[in-house]
C-alpha positions as CSV (number, residue, x, y, z in Angstrom):
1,X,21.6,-1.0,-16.9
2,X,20.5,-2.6,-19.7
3,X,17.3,-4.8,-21.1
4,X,18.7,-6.9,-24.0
5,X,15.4,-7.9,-26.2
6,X,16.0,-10.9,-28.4
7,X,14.0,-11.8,-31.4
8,X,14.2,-14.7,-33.0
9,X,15.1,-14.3,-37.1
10,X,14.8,-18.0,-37.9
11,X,12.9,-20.9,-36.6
12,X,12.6,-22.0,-33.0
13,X,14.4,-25.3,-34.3
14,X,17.4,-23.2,-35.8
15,X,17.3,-21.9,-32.4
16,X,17.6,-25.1,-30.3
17,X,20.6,-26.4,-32.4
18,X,22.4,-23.2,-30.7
19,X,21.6,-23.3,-27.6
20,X,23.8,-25.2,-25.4
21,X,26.2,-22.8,-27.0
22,X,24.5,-19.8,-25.7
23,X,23.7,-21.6,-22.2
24,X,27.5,-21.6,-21.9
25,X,27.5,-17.5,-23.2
26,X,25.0,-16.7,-20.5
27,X,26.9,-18.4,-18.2
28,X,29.9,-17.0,-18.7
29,X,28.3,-13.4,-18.6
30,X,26.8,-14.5,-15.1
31,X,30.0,-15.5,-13.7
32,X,31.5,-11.8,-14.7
33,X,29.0,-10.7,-13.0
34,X,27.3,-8.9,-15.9
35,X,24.1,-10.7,-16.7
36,X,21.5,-10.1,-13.8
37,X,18.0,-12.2,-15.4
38,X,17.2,-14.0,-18.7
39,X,14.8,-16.2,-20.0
40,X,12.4,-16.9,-22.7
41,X,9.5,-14.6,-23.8
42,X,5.8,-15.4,-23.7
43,X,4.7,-16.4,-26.8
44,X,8.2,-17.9,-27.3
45,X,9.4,-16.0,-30.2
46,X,13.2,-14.5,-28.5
47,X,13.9,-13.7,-24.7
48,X,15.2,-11.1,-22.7
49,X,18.5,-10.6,-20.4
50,X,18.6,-7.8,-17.9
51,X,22.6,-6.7,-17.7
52,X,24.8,-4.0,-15.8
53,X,27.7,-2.5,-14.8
54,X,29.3,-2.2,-18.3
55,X,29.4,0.5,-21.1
56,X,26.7,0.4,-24.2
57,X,29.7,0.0,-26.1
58,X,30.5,-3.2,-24.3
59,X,26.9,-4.7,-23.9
60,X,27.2,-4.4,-28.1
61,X,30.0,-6.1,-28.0
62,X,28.8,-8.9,-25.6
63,X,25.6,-9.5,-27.6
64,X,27.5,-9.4,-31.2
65,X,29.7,-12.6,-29.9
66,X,26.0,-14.3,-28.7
67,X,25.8,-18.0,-31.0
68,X,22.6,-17.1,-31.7
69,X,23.6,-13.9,-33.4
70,X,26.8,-15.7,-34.8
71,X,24.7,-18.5,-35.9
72,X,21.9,-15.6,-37.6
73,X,19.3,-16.6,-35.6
74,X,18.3,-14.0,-33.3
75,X,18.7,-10.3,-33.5
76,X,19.0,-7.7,-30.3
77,X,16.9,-4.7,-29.4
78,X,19.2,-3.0,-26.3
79,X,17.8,-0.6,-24.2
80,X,19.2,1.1,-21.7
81,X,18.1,2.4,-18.6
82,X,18.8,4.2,-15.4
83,X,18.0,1.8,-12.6
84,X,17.1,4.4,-9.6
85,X,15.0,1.7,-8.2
86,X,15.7,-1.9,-7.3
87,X,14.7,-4.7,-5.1
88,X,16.8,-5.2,-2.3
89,X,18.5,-8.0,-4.2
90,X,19.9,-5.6,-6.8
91,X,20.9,-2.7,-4.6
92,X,24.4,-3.4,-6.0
93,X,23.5,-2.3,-9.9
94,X,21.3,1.1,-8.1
95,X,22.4,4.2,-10.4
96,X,22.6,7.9,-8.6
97,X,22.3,9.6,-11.7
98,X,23.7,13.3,-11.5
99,X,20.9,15.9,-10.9
């Protein structure tokens, strides 16, 4: 599982011209089933997305093609993480890792 950390790089207005764009990008990623959370951060200065069930080499990919990174106005901090633990609600993205 990943945490996707997004910073903004420009101002929140250079941000807002880009995001019905990125609406659509998150939706998309929801509908694959990839995407799990979002939202903004407190102070609003970038947001976070909670992801799974890919490769690191695909959540890369998936956050390069992001407008806000297109457009320059964010960049990504990705973490990942083994998610041993979940609410009920996400018992489907639960990792077993190998002991």
């Amino acid at each position: 599982m990943f945490v996707m950390e997004l910073t903004y790089t420009a101002p929140v207005e250079a941000v807002e011209n880009e995001m019905d764009a990125h609406i659509a990008w998150l939706d998309g990623h929801y509908a694959a089933g990839v995407f799990l959370a979002s939202g903004r951060k407190v102070p609003r200065d970038g947001g976070i997305i909670l992801a799974g069930g890919v490769s690191r080499e695909e959540i890369e990919k998936i956050a390069a093609e992001d407008p806000f990174v297109v457009a320059d106005v964010c960049a990504y901090r990705i973490t990942e993480f083994i998610a041993t633990k979940t609410s009920a609600d996400l018992s489907t993205v639960r990792e077993n890792p190998a002991v």
